[in-house]
C-alpha positions in Angstrom: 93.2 110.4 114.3 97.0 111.0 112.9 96.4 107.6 111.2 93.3 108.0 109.9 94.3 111.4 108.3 97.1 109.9 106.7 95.8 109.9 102.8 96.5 106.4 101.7 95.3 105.5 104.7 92.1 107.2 104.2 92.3 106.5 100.9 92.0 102.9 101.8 88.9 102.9 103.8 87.4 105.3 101.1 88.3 102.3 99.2 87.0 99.7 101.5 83.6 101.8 101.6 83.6 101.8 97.6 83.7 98.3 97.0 81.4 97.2 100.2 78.8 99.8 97.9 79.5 97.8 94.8 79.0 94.4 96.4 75.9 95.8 97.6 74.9 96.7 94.5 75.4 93.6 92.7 73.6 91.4 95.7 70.5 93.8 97.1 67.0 92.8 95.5 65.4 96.4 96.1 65.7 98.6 92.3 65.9 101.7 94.4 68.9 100.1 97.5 70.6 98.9 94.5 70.8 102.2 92.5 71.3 104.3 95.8 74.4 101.5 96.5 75.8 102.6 93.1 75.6 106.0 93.7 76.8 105.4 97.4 80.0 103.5 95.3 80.5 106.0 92.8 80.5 108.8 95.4 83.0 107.0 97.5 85.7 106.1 94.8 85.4 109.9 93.5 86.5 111.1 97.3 89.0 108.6 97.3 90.8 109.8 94.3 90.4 113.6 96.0 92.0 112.4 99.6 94.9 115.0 100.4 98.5 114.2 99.4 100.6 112.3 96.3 98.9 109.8 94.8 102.3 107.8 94.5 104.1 109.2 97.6 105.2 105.2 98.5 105.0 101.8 98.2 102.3 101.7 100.2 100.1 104.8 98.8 100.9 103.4 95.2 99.7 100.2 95.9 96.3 101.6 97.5 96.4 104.0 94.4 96.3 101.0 91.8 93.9 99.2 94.0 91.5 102.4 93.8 92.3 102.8 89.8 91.6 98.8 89.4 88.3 98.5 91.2 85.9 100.4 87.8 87.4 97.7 85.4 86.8 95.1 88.2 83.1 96.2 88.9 82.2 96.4 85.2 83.1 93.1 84.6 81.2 91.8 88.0 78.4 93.9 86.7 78.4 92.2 82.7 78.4 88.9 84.4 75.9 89.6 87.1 73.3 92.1 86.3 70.9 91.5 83.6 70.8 94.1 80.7 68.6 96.2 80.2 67.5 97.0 84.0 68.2 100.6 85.4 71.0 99.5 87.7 72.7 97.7 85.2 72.3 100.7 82.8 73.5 102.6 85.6 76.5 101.0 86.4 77.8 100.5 83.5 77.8 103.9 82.5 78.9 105.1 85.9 81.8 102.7 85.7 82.7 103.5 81.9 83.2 107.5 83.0 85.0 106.3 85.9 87.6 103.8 83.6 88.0 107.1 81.7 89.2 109.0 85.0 91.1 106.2 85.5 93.0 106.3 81.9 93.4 109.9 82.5 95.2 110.0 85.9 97.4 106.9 84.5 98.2 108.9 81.3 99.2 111.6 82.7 100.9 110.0 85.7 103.4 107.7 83.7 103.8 110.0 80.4 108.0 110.6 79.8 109.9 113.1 78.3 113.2 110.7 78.1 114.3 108.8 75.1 117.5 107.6 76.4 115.5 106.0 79.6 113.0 103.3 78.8 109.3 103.4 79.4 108.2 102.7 82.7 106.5 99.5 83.3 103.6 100.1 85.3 101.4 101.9 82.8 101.9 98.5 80.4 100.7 96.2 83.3 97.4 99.0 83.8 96.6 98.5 80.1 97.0 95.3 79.8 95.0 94.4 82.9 92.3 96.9 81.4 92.4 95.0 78.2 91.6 91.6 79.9 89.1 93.3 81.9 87.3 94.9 78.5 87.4 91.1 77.0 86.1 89.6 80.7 83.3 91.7 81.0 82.4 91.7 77.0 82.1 87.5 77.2 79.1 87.5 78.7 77.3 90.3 76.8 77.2 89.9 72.8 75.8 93.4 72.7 78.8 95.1 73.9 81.7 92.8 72.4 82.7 95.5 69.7 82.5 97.9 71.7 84.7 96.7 74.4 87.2 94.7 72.2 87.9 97.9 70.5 88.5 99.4 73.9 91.1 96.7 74.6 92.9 97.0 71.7 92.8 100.6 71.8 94.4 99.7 75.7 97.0 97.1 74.4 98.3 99.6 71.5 99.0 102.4 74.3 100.9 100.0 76.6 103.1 98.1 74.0 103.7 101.9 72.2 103.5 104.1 75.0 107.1 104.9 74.4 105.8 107.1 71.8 101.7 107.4 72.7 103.0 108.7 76.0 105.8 110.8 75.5 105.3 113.9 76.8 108.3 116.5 76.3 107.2 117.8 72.9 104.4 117.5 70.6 106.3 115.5 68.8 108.3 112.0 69.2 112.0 112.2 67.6 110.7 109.0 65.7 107.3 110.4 64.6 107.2 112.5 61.7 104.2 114.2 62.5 102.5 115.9 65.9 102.2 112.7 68.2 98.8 113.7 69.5 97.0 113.5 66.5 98.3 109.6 66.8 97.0 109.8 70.7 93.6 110.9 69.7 93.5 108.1 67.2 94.0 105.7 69.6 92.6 106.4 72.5 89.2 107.9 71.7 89.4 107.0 67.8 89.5 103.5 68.1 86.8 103.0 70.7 84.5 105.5 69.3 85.0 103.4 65.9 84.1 100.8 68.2 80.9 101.8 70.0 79.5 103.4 66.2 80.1 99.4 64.8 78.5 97.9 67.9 75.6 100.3 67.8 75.5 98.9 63.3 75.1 95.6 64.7 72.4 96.1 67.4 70.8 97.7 64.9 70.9 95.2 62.2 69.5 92.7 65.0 66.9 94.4 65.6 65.8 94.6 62.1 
């Protein structure tokens, strides 16, 4: 039981449970098992990001940490090249996984944002954006319908890991080499550009349909 309460440990079979639900998801015939499986999923990744303890305490807990953070981009792309659009799981779970990429971001942002000029910028949030970009571009392939959307969502995720000196500093409002209040910059980034994003991709469906 001493193991088992250990949080990355638990934190792993949360894990474990989460993406057994996905796969699930993405195999079961049944419209309602498959929706209930995403919901199951959803449920499980959510409880594994509220497990007792740091989220980084270790090697070991980080590790089962990114693991949890890397399993929405993973789905979403399993999900654009499985699941035909259109159907209610497949509107499901890629809505589902979109809020859960955003939890994601969030937790990474504000894990890995410095307050340090003189120390350089760590380099595990610029491996987690760039793996987010290439999932974005892996799961838009597929799926002409989302392509602007989610290739504004990767470059939005490869300009905050190459500048996230500045896009994440964190000690003012203000980087010494920005001449105005940094978060307006943030914003612009990293809900301006995808937003930009979803409004051309929802232009284009509409011009196809025409």
């Amino acid at each position: 039981m001493d193991v088992l309460e250990s949080s990355p440990v638990l934190r792993l079979v949360l894990l474990a449970a989460a993406v057994g639900a996905v796969v699930f998801a993405l195999a079961a015939k049944r419209p309602t098992a498959r929706l209930t499986a995403w919901g199951a999923g959803f449920a499980c990744w959510i409880a594994a990001l509220c497990a007792g303890g740091s989220f980084w305490e270790g090697g070991f807990a980080a590790a089962v940490a990114f693991a949890i953070l890397a399993l929405p981009p993973v789905a979403l792309v399993a999900a654009s090249w499985r699941l035909p659009r259109g159907r209610a799981d497949a509107v499901t779970a890629e809505i589902g996984l979109l809020v859960l990429i955003v939890i994601a971001q969030w937790i990474v942002v504000f894990s890995f944002s410095h307050d340090d000029a003189a120390e350089p910028a760590p380099v595990e949030p610029l491996v987690w954006f760039l793996f987010l970009a290439a999932a974005f571009v892996a799961a838009a392939v597929p799926v002409p319908s989302r392509r602007i959307a989610y290739g504004a969502a990767a470059l939005a995720c490869v300009l905050l890991g190459v500048f996230q000196e500045v896009l994440l500093w964190s000690a003012t409002g203000q980087h010494p080499d920005v001449p105005f209040n940094d978060d307006i910059l943030v914003g612009a980034v990293y809900v301006g550009i995808p937003v930009v994003g979803a409004v051309l991709q929802l232009l284009w469906w509409r011009r196809r349909r025409r």
